[in-house]
C-alpha positions as CSV (number, residue, x, y, z in Angstrom):
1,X,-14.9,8.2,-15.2
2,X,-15.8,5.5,-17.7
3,X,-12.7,3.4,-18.4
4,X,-10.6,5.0,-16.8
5,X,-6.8,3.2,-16.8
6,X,-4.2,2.8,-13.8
7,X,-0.9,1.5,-14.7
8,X,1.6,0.9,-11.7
9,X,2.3,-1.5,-9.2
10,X,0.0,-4.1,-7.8
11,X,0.6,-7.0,-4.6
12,X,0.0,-10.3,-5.9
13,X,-1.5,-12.2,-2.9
14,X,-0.4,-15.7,-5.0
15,X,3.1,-14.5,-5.8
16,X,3.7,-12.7,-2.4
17,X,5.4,-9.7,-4.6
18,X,4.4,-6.5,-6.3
19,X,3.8,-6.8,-10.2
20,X,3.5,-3.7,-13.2
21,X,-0.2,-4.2,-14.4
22,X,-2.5,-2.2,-16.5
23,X,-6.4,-2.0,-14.8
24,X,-9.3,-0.2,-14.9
25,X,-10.6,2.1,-12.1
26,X,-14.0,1.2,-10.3
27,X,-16.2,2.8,-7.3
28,X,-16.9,0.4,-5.1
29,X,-20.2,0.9,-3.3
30,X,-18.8,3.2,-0.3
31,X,-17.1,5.4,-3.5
32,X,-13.7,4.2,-2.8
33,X,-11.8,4.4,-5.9
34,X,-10.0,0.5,-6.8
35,X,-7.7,-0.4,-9.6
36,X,-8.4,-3.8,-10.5
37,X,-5.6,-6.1,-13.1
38,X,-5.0,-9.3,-13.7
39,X,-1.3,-10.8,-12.6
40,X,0.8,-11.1,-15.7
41,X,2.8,-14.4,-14.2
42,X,0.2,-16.3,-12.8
43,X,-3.2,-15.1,-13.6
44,X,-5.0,-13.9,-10.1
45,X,-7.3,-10.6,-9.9
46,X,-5.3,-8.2,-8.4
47,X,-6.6,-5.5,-6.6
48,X,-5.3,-1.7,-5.5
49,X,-7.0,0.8,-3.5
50,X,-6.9,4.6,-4.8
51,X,-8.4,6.7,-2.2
52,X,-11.8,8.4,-2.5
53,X,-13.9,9.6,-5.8
C-alpha cells in the first residue's frame, strides 16, 4: 500500500468547511486507514478517516 492516493473531500478544522484535496493513505498504529492532505486555501494538515486496512 505504498503511496497509495485519496482524492475527495476533506473538513478543514481552520476553515470550518469541507475542501477537494489530493493525500496519501497511512495505517495509523491501531491499522486504521487515514487520508492525510494539506488545505489548499489556508495551509492546515487535514485529516480523513477511511475505515480499517
Amino acid at each position: 500500500m505504498a503511496d497509495t492516493k485519496y482524492e475527495g473531500e476533506y473538513y478543514c478544522v481552520k476553515c470550518k468547511e469541507k475542501r477537494h484535496a489530493v493525500g496519501t493513505v497511512v495505517v495509523n498504529a491501531k491499522g486504521t486507514r487515514m487520508a492525510k492532505a494539506v488545505c489548499p486555501e489556508c495551509g492546515t494538515n487535514l485529516n480523513r478517516i477511511l475505515g480499517k486496512a
